[in-house]
PyMOL commands that place a pseudoatom at each C-alpha (Angstrom):
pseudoatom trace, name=CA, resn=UNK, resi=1, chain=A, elem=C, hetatm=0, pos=[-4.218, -0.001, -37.048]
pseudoatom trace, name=CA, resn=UNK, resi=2, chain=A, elem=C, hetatm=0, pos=[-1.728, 0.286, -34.514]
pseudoatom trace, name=CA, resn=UNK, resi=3, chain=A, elem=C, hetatm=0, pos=[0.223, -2.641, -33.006]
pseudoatom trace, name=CA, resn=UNK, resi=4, chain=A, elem=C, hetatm=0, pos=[-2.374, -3.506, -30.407]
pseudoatom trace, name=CA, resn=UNK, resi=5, chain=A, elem=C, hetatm=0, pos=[-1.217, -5.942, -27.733]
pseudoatom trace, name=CA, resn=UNK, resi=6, chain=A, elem=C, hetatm=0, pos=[-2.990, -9.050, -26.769]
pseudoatom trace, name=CA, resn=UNK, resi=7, chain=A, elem=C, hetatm=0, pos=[-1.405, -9.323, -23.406]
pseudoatom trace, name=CA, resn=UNK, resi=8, chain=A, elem=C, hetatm=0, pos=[-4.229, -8.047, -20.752]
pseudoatom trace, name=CA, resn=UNK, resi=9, chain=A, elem=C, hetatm=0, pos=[-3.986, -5.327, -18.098]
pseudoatom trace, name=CA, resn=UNK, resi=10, chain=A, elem=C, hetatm=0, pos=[-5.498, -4.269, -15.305]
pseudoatom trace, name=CA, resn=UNK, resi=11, chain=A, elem=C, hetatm=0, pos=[-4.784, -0.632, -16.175]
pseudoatom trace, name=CA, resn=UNK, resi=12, chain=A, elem=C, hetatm=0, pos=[-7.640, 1.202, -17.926]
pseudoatom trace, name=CA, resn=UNK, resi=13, chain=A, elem=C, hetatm=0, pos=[-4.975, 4.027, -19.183]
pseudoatom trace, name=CA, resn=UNK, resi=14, chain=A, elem=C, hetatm=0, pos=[-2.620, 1.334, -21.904]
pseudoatom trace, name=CA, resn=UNK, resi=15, chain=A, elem=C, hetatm=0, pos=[-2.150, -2.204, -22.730]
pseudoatom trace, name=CA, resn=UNK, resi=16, chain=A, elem=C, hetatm=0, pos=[1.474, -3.513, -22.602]
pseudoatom trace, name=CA, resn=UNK, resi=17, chain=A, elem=C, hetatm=0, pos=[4.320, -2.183, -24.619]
pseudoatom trace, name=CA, resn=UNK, resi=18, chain=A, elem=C, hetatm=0, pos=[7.723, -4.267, -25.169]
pseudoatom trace, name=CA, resn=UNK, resi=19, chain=A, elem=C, hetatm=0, pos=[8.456, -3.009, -21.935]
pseudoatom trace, name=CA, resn=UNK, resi=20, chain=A, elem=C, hetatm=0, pos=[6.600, -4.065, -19.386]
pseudoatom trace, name=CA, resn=UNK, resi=21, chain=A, elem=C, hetatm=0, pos=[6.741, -7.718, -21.805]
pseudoatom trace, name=CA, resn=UNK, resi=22, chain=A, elem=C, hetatm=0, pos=[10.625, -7.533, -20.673]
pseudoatom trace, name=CA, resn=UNK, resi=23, chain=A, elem=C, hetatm=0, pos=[9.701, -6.277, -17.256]
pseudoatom trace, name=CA, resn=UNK, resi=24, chain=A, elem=C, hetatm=0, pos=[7.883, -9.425, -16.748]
pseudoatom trace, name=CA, resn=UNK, resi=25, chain=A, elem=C, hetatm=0, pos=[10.361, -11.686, -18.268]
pseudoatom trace, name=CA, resn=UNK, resi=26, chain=A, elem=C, hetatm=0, pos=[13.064, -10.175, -15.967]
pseudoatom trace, name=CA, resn=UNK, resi=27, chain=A, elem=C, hetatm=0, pos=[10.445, -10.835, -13.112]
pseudoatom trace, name=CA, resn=UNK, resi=28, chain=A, elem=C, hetatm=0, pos=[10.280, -14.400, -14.443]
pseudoatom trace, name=CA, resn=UNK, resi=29, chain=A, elem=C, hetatm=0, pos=[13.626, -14.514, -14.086]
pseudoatom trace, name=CA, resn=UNK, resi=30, chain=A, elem=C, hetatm=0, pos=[14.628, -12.734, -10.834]
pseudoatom trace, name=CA, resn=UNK, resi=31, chain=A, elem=C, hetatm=0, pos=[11.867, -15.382, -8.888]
pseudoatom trace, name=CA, resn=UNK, resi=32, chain=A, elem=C, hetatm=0, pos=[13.963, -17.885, -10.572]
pseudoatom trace, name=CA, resn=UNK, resi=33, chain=A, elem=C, hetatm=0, pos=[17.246, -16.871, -10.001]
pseudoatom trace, name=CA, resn=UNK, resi=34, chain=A, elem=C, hetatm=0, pos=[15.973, -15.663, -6.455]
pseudoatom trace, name=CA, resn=UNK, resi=35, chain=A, elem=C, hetatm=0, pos=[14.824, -19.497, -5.468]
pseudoatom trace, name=CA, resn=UNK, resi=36, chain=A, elem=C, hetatm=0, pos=[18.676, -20.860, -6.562]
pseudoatom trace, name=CA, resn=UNK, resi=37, chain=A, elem=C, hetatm=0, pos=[20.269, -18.381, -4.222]
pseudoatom trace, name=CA, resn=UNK, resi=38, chain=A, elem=C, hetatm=0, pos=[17.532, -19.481, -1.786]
pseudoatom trace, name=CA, resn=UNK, resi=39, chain=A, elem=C, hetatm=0, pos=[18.091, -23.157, -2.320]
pseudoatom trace, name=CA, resn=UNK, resi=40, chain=A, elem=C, hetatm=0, pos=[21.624, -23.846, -3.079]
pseudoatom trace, name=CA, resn=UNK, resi=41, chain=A, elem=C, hetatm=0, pos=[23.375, -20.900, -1.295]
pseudoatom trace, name=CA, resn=UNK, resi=42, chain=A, elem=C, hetatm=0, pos=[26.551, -23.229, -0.457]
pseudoatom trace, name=CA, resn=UNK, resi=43, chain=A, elem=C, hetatm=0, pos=[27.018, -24.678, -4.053]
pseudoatom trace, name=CA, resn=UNK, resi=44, chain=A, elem=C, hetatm=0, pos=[26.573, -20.880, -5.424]
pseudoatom trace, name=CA, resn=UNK, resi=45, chain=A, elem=C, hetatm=0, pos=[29.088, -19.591, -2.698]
pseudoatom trace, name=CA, resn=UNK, resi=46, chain=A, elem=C, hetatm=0, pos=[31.922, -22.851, -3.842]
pseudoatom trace, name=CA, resn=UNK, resi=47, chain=A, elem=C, hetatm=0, pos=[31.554, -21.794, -7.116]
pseudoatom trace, name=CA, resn=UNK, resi=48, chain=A, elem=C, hetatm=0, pos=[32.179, -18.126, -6.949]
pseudoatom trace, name=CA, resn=UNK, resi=49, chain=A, elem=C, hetatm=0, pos=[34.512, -18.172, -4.113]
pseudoatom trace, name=CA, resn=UNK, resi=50, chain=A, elem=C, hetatm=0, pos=[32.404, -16.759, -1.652]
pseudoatom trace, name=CA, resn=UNK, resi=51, chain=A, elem=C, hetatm=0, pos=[32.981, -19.420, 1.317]
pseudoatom trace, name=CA, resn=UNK, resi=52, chain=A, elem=C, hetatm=0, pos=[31.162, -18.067, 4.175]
pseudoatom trace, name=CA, resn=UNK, resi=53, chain=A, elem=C, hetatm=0, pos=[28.728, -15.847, 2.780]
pseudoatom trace, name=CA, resn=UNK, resi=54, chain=A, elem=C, hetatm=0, pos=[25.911, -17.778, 2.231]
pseudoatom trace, name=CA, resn=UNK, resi=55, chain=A, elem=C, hetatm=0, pos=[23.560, -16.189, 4.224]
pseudoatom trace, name=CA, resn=UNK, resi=56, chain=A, elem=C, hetatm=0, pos=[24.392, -12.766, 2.083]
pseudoatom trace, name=CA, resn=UNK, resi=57, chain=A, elem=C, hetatm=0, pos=[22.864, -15.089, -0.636]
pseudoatom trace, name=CA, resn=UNK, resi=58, chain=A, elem=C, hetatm=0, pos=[20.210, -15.833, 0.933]
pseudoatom trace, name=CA, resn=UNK, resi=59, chain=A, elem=C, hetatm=0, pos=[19.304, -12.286, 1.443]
pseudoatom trace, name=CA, resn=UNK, resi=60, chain=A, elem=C, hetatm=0, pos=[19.982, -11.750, -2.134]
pseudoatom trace, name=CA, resn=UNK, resi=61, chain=A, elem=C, hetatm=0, pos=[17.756, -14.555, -3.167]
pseudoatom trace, name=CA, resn=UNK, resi=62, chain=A, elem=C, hetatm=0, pos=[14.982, -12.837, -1.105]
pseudoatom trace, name=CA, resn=UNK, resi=63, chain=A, elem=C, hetatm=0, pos=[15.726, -9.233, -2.825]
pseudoatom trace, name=CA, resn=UNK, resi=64, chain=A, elem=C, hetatm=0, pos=[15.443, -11.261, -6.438]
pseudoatom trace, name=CA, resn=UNK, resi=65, chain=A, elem=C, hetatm=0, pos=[11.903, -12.666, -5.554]
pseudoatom trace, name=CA, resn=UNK, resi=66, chain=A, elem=C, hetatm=0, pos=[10.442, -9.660, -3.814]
pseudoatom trace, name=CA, resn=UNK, resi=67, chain=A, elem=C, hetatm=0, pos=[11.968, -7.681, -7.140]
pseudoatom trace, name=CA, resn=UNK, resi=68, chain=A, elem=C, hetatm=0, pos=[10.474, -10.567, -9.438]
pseudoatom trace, name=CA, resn=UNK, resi=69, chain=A, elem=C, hetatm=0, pos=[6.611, -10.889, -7.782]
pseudoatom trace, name=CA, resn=UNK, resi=70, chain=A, elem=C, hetatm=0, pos=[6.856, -6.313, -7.783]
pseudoatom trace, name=CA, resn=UNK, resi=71, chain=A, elem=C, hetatm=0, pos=[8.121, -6.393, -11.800]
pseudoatom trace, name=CA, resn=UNK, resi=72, chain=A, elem=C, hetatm=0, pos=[5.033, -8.771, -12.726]
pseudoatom trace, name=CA, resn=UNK, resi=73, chain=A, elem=C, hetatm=0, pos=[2.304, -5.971, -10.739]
pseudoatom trace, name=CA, resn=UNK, resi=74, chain=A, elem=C, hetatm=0, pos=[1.164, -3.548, -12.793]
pseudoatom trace, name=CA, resn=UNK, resi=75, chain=A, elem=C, hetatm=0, pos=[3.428, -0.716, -12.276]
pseudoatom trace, name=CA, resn=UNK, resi=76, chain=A, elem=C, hetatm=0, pos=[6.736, -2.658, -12.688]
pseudoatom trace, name=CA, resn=UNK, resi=77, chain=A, elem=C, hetatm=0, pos=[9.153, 0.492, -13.479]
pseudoatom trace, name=CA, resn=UNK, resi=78, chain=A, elem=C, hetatm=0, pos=[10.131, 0.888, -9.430]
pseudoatom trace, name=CA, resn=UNK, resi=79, chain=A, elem=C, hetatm=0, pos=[11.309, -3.226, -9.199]
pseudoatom trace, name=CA, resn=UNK, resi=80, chain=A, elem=C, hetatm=0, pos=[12.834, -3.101, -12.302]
pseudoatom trace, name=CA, resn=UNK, resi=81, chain=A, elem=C, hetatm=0, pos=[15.102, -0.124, -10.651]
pseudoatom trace, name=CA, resn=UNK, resi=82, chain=A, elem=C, hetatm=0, pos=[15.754, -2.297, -7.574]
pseudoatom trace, name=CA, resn=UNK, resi=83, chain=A, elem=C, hetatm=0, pos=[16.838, -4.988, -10.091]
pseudoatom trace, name=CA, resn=UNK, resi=84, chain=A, elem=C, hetatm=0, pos=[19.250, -2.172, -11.490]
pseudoatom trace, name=CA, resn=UNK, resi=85, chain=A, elem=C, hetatm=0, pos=[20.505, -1.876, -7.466]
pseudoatom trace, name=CA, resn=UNK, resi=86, chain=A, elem=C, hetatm=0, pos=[20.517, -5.253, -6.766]
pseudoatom trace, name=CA, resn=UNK, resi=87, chain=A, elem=C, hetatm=0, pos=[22.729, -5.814, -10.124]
pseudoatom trace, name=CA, resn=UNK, resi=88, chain=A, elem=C, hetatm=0, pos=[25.432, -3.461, -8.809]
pseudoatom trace, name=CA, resn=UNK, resi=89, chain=A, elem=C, hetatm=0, pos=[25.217, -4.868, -5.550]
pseudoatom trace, name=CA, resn=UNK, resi=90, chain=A, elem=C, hetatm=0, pos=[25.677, -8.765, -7.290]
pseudoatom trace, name=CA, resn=UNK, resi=91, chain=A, elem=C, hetatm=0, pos=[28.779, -7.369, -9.258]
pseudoatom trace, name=CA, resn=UNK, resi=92, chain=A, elem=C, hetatm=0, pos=[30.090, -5.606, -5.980]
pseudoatom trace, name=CA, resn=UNK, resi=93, chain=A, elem=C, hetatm=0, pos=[29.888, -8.773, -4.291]
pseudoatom trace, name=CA, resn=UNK, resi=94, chain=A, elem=C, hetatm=0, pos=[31.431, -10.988, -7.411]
pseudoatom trace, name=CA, resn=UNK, resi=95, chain=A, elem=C, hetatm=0, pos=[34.609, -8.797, -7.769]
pseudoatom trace, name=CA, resn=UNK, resi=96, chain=A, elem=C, hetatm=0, pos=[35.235, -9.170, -3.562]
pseudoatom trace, name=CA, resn=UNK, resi=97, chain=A, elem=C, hetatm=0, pos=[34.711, -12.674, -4.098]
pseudoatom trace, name=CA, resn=UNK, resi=98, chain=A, elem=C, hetatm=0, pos=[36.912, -13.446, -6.948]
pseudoatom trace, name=CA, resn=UNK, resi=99, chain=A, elem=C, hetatm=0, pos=[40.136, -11.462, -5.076]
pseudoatom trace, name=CA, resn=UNK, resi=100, chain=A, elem=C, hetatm=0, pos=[40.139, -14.476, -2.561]
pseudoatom trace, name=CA, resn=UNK, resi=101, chain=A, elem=C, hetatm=0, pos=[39.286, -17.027, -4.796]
pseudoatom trace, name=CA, resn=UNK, resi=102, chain=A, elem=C, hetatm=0, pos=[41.073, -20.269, -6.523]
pseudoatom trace, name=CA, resn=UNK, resi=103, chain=A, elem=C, hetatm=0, pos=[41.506, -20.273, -10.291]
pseudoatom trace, name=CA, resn=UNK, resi=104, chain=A, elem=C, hetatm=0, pos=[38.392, -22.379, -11.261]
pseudoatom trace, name=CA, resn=UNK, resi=105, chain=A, elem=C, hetatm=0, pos=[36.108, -19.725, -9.089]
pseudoatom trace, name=CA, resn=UNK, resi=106, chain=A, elem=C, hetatm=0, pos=[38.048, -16.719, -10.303]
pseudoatom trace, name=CA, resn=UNK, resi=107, chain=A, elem=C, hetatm=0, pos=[37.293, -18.092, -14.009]
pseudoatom trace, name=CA, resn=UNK, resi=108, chain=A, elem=C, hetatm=0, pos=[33.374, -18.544, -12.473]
pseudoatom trace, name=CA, resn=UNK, resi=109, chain=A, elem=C, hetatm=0, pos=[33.439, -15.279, -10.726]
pseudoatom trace, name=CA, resn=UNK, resi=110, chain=A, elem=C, hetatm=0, pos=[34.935, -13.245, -14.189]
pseudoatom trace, name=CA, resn=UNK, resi=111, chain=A, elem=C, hetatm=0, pos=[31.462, -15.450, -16.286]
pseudoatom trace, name=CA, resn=UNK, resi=112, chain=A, elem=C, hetatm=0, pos=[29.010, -14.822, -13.582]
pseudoatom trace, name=CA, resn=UNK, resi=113, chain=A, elem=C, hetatm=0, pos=[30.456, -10.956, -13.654]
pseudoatom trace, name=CA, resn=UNK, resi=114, chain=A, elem=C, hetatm=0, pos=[29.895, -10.382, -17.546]
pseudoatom trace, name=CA, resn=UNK, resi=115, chain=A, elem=C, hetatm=0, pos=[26.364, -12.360, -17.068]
pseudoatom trace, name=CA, resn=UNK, resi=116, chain=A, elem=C, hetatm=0, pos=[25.222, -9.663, -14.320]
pseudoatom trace, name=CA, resn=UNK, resi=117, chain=A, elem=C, hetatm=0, pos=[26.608, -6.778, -16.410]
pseudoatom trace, name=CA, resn=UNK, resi=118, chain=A, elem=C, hetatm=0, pos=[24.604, -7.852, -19.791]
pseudoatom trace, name=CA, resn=UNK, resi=119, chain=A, elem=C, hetatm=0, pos=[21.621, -8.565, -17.046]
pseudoatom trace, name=CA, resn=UNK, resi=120, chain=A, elem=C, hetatm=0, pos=[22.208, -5.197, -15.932]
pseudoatom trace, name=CA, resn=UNK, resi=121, chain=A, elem=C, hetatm=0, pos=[22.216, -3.581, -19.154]
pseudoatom trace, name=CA, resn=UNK, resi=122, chain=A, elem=C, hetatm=0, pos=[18.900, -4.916, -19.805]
pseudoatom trace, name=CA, resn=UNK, resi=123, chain=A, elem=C, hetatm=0, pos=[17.355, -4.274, -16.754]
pseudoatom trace, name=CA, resn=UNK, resi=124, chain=A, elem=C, hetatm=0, pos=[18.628, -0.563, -17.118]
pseudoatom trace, name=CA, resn=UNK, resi=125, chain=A, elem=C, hetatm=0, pos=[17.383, -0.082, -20.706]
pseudoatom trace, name=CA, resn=UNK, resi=126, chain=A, elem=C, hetatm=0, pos=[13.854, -1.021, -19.418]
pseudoatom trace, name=CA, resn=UNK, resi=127, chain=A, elem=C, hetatm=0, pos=[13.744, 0.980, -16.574]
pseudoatom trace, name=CA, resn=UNK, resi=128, chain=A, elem=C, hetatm=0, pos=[14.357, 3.505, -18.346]
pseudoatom trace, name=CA, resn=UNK, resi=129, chain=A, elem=C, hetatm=0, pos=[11.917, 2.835, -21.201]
pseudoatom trace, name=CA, resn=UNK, resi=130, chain=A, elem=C, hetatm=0, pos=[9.011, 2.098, -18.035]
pseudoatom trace, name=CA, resn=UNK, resi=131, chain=A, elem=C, hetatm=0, pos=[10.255, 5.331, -16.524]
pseudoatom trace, name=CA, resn=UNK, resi=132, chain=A, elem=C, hetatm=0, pos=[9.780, 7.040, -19.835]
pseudoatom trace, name=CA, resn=UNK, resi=133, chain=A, elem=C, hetatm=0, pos=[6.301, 5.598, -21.242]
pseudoatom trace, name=CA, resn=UNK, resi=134, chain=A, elem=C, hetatm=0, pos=[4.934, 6.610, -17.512]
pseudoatom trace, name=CA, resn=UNK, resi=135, chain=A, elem=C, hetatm=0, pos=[6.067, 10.166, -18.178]
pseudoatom trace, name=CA, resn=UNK, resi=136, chain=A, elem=C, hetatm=0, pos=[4.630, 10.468, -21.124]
pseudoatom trace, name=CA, resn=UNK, resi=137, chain=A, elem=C, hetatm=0, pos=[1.244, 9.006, -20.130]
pseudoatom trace, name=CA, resn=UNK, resi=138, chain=A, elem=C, hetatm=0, pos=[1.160, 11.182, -16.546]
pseudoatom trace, name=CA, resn=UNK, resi=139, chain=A, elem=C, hetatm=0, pos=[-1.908, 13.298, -16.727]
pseudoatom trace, name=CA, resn=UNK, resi=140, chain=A, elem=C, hetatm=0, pos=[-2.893, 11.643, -19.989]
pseudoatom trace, name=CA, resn=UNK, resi=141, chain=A, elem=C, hetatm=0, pos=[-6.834, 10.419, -20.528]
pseudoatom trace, name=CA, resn=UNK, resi=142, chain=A, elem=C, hetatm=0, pos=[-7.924, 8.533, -23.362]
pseudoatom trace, name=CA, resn=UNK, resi=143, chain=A, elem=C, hetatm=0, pos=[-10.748, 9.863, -25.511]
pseudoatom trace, name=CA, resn=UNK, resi=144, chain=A, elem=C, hetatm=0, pos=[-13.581, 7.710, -25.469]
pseudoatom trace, name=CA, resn=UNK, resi=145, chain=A, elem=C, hetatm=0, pos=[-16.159, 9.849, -27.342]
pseudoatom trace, name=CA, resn=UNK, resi=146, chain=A, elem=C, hetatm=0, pos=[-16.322, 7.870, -30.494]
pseudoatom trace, name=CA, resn=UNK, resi=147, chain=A, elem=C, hetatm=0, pos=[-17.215, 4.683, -28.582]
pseudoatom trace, name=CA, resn=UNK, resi=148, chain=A, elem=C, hetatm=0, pos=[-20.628, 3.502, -27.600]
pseudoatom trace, name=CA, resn=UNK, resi=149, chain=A, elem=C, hetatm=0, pos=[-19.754, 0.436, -25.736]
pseudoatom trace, name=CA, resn=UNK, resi=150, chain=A, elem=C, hetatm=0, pos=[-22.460, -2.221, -27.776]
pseudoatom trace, name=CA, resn=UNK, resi=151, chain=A, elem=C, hetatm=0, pos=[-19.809, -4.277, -29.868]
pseudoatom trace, name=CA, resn=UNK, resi=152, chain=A, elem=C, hetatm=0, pos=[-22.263, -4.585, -32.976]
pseudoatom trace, name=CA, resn=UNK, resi=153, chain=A, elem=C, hetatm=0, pos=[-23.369, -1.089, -32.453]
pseudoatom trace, name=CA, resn=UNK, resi=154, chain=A, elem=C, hetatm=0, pos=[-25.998, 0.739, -31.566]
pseudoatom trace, name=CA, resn=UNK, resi=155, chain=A, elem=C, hetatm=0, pos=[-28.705, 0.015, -33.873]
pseudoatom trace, name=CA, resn=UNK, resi=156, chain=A, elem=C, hetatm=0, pos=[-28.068, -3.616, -33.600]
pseudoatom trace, name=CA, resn=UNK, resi=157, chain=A, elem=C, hetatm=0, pos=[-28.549, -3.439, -30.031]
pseudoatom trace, name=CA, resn=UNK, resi=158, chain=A, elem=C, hetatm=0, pos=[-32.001, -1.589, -30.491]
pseudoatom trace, name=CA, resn=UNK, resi=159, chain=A, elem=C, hetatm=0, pos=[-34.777, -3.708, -30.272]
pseudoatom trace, name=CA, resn=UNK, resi=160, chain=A, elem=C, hetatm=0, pos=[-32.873, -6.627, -29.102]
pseudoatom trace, name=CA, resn=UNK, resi=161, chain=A, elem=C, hetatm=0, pos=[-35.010, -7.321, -26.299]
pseudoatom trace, name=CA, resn=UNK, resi=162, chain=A, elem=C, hetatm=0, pos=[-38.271, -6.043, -27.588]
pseudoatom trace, name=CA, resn=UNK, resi=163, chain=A, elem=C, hetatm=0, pos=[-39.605, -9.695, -27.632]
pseudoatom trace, name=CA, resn=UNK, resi=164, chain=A, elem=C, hetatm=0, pos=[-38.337, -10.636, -24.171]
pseudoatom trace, name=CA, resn=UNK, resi=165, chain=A, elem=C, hetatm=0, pos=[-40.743, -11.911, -21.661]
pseudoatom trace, name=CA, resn=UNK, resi=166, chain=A, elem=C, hetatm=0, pos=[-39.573, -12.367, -17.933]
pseudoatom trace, name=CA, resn=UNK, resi=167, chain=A, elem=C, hetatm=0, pos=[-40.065, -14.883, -16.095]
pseudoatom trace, name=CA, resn=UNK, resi=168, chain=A, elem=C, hetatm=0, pos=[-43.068, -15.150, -14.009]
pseudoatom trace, name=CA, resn=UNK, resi=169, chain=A, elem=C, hetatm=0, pos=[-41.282, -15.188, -10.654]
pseudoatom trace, name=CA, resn=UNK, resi=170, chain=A, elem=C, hetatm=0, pos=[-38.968, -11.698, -11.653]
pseudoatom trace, name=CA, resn=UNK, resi=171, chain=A, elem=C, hetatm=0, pos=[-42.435, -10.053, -12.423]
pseudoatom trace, name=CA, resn=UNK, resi=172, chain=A, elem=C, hetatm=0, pos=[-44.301, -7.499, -10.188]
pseudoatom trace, name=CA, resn=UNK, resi=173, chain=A, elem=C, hetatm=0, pos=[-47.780, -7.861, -9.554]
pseudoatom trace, name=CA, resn=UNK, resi=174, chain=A, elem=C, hetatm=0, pos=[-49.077, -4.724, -10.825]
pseudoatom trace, name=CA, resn=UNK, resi=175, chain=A, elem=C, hetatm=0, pos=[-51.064, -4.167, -7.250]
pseudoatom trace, name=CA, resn=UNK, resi=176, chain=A, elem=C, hetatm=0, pos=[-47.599, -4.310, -5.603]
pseudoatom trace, name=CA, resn=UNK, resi=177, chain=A, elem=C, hetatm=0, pos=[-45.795, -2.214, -7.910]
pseudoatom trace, name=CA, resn=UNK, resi=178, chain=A, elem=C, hetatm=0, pos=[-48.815, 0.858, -7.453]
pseudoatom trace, name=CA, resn=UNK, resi=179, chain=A, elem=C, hetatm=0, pos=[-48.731, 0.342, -3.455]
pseudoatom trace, name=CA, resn=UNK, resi=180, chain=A, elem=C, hetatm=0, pos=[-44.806, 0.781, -3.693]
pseudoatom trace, name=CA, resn=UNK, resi=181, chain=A, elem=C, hetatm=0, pos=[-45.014, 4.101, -5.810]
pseudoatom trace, name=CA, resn=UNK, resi=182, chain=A, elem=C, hetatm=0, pos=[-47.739, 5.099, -3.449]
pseudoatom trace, name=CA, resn=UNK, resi=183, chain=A, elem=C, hetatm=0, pos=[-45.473, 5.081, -0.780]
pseudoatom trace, name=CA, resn=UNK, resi=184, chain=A, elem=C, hetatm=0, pos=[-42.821, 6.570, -2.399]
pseudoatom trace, name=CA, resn=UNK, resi=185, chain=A, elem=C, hetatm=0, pos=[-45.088, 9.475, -2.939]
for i in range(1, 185): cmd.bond("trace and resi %d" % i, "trace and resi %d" % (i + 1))
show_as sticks, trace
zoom trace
């Protein structure tokens, strides 16, 4: 049998692949990173040397949470390509930062640079996969045919309910049920 996920999915047309699993880790991860900028703009800007631009963090912390809630839906292949943008946007921003910047930041700035490129190596790899796995499945339908959709089968379903009485107040009185086909007639 094939390695059959336990994760659910709204999607009729697959279950999750390693993919979307690191799509929503990196969602995890952007709302995270997204509420720091959010919350601690100042401390962020200190560290990195970027004095003044706060509210550019801000705005970056907003991008990381819209990009985090979109990468947990299920379709996440388009946020995980903003996180791609957004990653060469962060590194844009580091390496203005660090020209202007003290040692101690510069030192941050070159950390928090490698950090966004690995970060942006992963998010690239699975965009790419997501991009890839929906290709492959456009147009796709599964095949159904050998499924009758009783668990135990069909012949233990049979007869299940032979023996079932209903309740006296879900019955019809037979006079009511011959007036109603009457009038149907």
């Amino acid at each position: 049998m094939e390695n059959a996920s336990t994760l659910a999915t709204r999607r009729p047309d697959r279950s999750f692949t390693f993919s979307d699993r690191m799509a929503r880790n990196l969602g995890w991860f952007s709302i995270g990173l997204g509420l720091v900028e959010l919350v601690a703009p100042g401390r962020m800007a200190r560290a990195l040397g970027l004095e003044g631009r706060e509210n550019l963090l801000r705005s970056y912390g907003a991008r990381e949470i819209t990009s985090g809630i979109w990468a947990l839906s299920d379709t996440p292949a388009p946020a995980i390509w903003s996180r791609v943008a957004g990653d060469m946007l962060d590194l844009g921003t580091l390496v203005v930062g660090r020209k202007d910047a003290n040692e101690e930041q510069r030192r941050n700035a070159t950390i928090a640079i490698a950090a966004v490129a690995g970060i942006a190596l992963v998010d690239l790899l699975t965009a790419s996969s997501l991009t890839k796995e929906q290709s492959q499945n456009r147009g796709e339908t599964r095949d159904y045919s050998d499924r009758s959709g009783f668990p135990s089968g069909v012949a233990q379903a049979r007869g299940a309910a032979e023996d079932f009485e209903p309740p006296a107040d879900m019955r019809v009185a037979p006079e009511r049920y011959e007036a109603a086909a009457l009038e149907l007639a």
